[in-house]
C-alpha positions as CSV (number, residue, x, y, z in Angstrom):
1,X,-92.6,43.8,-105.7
2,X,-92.8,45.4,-102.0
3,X,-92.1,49.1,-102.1
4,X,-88.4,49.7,-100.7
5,X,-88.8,50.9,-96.8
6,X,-87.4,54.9,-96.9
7,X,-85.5,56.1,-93.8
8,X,-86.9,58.1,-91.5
9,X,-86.2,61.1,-92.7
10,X,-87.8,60.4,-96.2
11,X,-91.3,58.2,-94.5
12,X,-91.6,61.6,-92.4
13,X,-91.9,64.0,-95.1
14,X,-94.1,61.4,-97.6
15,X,-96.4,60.1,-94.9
16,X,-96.1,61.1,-91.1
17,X,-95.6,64.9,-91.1
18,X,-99.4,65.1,-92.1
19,X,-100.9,61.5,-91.2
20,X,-101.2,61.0,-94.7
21,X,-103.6,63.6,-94.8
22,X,-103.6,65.0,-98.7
23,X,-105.8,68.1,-97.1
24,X,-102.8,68.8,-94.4
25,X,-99.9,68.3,-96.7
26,X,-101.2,70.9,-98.9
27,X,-102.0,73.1,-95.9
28,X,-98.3,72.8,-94.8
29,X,-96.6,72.9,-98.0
30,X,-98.8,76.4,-98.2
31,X,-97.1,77.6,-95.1
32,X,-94.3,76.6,-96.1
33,X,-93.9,78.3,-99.2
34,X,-93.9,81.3,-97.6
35,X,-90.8,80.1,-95.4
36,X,-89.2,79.6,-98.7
37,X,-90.0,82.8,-99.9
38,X,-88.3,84.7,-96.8
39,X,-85.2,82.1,-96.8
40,X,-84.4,82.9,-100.4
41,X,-85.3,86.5,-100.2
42,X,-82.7,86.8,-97.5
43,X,-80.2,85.1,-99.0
44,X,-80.4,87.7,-102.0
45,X,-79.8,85.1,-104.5
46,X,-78.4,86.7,-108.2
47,X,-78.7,85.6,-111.8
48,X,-75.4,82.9,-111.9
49,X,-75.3,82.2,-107.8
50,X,-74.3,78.9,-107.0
51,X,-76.4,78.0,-103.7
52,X,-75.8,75.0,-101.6
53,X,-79.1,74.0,-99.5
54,X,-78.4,71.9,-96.3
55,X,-80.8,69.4,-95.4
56,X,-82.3,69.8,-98.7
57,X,-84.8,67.2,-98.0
58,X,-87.9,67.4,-100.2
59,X,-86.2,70.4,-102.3
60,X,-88.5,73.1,-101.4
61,X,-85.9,75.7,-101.1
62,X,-83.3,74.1,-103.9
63,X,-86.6,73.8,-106.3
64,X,-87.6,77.2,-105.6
65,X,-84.1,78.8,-106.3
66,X,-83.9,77.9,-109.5
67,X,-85.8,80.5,-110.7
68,X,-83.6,83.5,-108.9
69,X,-79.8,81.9,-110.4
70,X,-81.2,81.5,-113.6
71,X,-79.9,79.1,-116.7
72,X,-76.2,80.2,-115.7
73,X,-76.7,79.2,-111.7
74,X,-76.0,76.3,-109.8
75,X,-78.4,74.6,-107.1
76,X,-76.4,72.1,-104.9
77,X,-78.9,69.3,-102.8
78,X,-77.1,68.4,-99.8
79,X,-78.7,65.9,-97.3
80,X,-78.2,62.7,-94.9
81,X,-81.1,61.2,-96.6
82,X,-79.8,59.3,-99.8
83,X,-83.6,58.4,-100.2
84,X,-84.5,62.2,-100.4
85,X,-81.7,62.8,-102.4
86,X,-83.0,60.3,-104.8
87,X,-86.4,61.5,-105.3
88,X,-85.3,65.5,-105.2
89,X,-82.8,63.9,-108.3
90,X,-86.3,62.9,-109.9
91,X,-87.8,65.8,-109.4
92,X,-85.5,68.2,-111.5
93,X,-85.2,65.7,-114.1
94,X,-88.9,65.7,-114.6
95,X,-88.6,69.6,-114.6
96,X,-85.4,69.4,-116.9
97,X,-83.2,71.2,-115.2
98,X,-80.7,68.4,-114.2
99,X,-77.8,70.1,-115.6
100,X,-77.8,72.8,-113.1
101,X,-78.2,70.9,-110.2
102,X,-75.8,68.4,-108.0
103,X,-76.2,66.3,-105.4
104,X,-74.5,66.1,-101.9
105,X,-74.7,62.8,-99.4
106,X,-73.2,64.5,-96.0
107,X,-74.2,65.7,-92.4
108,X,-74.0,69.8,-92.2
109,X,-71.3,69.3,-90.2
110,X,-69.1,68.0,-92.3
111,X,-69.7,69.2,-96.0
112,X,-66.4,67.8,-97.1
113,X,-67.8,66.7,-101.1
114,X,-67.9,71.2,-101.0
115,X,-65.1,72.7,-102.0
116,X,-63.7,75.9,-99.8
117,X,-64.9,78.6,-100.9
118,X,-67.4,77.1,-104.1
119,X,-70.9,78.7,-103.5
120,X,-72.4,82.5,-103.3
121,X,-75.4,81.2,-100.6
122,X,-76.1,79.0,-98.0
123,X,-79.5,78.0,-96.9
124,X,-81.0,75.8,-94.2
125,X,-84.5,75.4,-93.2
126,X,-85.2,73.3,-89.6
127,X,-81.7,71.6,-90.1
128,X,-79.7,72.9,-87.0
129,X,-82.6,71.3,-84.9
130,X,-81.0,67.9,-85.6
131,X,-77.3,69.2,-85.1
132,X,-75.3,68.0,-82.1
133,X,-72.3,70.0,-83.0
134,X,-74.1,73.4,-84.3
135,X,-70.9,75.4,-84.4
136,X,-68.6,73.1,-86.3
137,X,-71.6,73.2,-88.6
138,X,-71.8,76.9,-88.9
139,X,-68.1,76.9,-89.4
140,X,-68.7,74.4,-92.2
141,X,-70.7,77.0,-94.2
142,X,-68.2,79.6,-93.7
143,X,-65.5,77.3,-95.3
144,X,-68.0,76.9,-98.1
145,X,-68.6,80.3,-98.6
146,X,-66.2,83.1,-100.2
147,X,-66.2,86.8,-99.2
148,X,-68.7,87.9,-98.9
149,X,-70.8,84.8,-99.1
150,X,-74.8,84.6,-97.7
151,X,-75.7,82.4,-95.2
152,X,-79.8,82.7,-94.5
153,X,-81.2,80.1,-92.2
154,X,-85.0,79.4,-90.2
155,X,-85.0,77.2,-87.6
156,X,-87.4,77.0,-84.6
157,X,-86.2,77.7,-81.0
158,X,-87.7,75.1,-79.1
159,X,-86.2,76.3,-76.0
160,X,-89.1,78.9,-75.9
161,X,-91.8,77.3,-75.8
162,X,-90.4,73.7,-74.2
163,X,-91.4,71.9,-71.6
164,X,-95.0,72.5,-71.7
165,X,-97.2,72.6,-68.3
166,X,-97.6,69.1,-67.5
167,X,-101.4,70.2,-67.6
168,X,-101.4,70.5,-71.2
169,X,-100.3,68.1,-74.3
170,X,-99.6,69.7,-77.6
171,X,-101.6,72.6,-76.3
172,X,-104.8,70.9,-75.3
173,X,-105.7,70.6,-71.4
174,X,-105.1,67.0,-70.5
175,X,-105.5,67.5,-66.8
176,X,-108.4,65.1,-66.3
177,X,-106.3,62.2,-67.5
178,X,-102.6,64.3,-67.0
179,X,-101.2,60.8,-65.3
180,X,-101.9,58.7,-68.8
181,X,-100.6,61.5,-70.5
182,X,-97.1,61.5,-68.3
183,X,-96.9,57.8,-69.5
184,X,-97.6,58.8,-73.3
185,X,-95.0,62.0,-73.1
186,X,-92.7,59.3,-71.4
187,X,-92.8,56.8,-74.7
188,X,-92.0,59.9,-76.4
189,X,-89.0,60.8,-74.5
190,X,-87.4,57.6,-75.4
191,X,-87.0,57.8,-78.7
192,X,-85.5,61.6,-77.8
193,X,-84.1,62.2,-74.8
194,X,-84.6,65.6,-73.4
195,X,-80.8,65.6,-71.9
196,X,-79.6,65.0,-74.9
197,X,-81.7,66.8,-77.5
198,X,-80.3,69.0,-80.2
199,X,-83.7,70.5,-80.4
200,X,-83.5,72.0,-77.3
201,X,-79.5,72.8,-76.9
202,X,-79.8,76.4,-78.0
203,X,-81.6,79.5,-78.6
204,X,-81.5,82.3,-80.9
205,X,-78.6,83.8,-79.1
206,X,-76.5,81.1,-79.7
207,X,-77.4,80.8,-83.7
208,X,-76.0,84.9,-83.6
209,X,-73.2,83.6,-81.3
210,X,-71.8,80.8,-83.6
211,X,-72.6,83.3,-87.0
212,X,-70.0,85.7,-85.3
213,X,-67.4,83.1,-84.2
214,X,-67.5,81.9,-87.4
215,X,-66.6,84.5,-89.8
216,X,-70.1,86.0,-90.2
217,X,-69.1,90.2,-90.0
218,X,-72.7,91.3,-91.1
219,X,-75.5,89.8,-89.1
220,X,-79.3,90.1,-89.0
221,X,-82.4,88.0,-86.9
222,X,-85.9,88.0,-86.9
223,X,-87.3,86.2,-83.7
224,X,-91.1,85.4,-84.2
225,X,-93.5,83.9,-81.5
226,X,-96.9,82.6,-81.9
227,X,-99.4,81.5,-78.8
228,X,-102.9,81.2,-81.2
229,X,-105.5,78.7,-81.0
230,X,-106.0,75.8,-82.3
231,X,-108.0,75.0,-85.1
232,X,-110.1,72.0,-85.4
233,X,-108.8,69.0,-86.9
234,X,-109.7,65.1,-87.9
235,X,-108.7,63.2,-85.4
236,X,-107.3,60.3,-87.6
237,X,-104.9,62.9,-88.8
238,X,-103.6,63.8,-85.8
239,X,-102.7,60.7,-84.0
240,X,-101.0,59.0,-87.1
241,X,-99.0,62.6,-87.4
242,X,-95.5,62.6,-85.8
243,X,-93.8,66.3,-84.6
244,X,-90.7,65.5,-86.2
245,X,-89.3,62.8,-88.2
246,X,-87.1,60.7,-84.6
247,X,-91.0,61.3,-82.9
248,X,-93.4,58.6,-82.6
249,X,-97.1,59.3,-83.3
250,X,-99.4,59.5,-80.7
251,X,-100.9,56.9,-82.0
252,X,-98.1,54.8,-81.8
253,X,-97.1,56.3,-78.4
254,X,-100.6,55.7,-77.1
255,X,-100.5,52.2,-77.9
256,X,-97.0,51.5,-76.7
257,X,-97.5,53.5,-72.9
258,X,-101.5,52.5,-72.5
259,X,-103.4,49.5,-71.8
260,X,-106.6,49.1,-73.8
261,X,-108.7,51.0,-71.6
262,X,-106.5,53.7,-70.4
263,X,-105.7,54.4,-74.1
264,X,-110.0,54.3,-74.5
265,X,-110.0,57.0,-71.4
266,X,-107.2,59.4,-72.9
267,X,-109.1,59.4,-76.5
268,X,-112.5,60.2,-74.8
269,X,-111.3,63.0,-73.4
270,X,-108.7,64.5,-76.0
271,X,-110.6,63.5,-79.2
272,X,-113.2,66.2,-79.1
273,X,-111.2,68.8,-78.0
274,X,-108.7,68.2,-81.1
275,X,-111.8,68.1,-83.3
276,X,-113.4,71.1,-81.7
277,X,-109.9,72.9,-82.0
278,X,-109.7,73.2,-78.1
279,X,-106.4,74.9,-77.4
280,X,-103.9,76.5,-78.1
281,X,-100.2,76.3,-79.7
282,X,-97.0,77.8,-79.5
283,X,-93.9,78.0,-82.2
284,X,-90.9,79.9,-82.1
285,X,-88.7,80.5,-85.2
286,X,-85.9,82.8,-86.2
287,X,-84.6,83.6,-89.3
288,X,-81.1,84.5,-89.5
289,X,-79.1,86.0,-92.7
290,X,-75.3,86.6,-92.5
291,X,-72.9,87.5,-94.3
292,X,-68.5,86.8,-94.6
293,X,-66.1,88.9,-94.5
């Protein structure tokens, strides 16, 4: 039998994130584990905690909390993604710790299965970045929460560090062949218009804004910018790789915006810079921990 299709959300994390790279996923997942590390230590998890994790989706946070609310805590998987919800359910029945852990179909704007008031911590890692309505979502967590409840979030701040100079493409210098790369960015655009685009309707002032007008009295952020270079990288891997899970890959984005041998020009040139590590990047993130009333 055919493998059931996954949504979006699910085929990004399994296969597009890294271009079905095995050699990249485990480079990310390393990064990532560090992003784990500073979301849970900021939420100052305790033996017993129940935490709810919104936008769960492959459980790296949930998994990882288990260890800090011990046999007597609670781990709650909230997500849009009943297909991630599904395989994070596998995952903690394999690790046989199903009892402590339940599982939450809904938006984080509208955690209605939650009751008022039910968990100690809430954590989010890249979630708001796919938000339209941030603030109802923050005041969602705030209804979830008790007194003095923990909220600890990262989520990048796209704002920064967007649009880049139409000169450049992911970082790399694109000028020799800038007007088939206005075509390609173009592709891109439609499947996320820049209007419209919760990735790019707020900053970190905003996250601290809607903390406060939501009940959050105690209030911390961490802003953290990085402009490094590149490193080199396999081509292959980098044009079946997608920035985000509503992004096309270049590869499909190449195919859809060039004819055969415009799409032949723009891989002369870009190919050997990616492989040669060419360029440079910027990310912005923040980390922000709260606390109720």
């Amino acid at each position: 039998m055919p493998t059931p299709e996954r949504d979006h959300w699910a085929a990004w994390l399994a296969q597009r994130r890294h271009g079905g790279d095995p050699d990249e996923l485990r480079r990310t997942l390393d990064r990532l584990v560090k992003v784990r590390d500073r979301v849970l230590d900021n939420a100052r998890l305790a033996p017993g905690d129940t935490l709810l994790d919104v936008g769960t989706g492959d459980g790296l946070i949930a998994v990882g909390a288990l260890d800090r609310v011990g046999p007597a805590g609670a781990i709650i998987f909230s997500d849009v993604s009943n297909d991630l919800l599904e395989q994070d359910r596998a995952l903690v029945e394999r690790l046989g710790v199903a009892d402590r852990c339940r599982f939450v179909h809904a938006p984080a704007e509208d955690l209605a299965p939650v009751a008022d008031a039910s968990v100690d911590a809430v954590t989010t890692r890249s979630v708001l970045a796919y938000v339209v309505d941030k603030r109802r979502a923050f005041a969602e967590f705030a209804r979830v929460l008790g007194p003095g409840g923990r909220l600890s979030i990262y989520e990048p701040i796209n704002s920064l560090c967007y649009p880049e100079p139409p000169d450049r493409l992911f970082g790399y210098d694109i000028s020799p062949v800038q007007t088939l790369a206005i075509r390609v960015n173009a592709f891109g655009n439609q499947h996320q218009p820049v209007g419209d685009e919760p990735m790019l309707d707020y900053d970190e002032r905003d996250l601290l804004s809607y903390a406060e007008q939501t009940g959050f009295d105690e209030r911390h952020l961490e802003l953290r910018v990085d402009i490094q270079p590149h490193t080199p990288q396999r081509w292959e891997t980098f044009v079946q790789s997608a920035p985000n899970p509503l992004a096309p890959t270049l590869d499909e984005a190449m195919t859809e915006a060039l004819n055969p041998d415009e799409r032949e020009q723009f891989m002369t040139h870009l190919r050997p810079l990616v492989e040669r590590g060419e360029g440079t990047f910027a990310v912005a993130v923040a980390y922000l921990w709260a606390t109720m009333r």
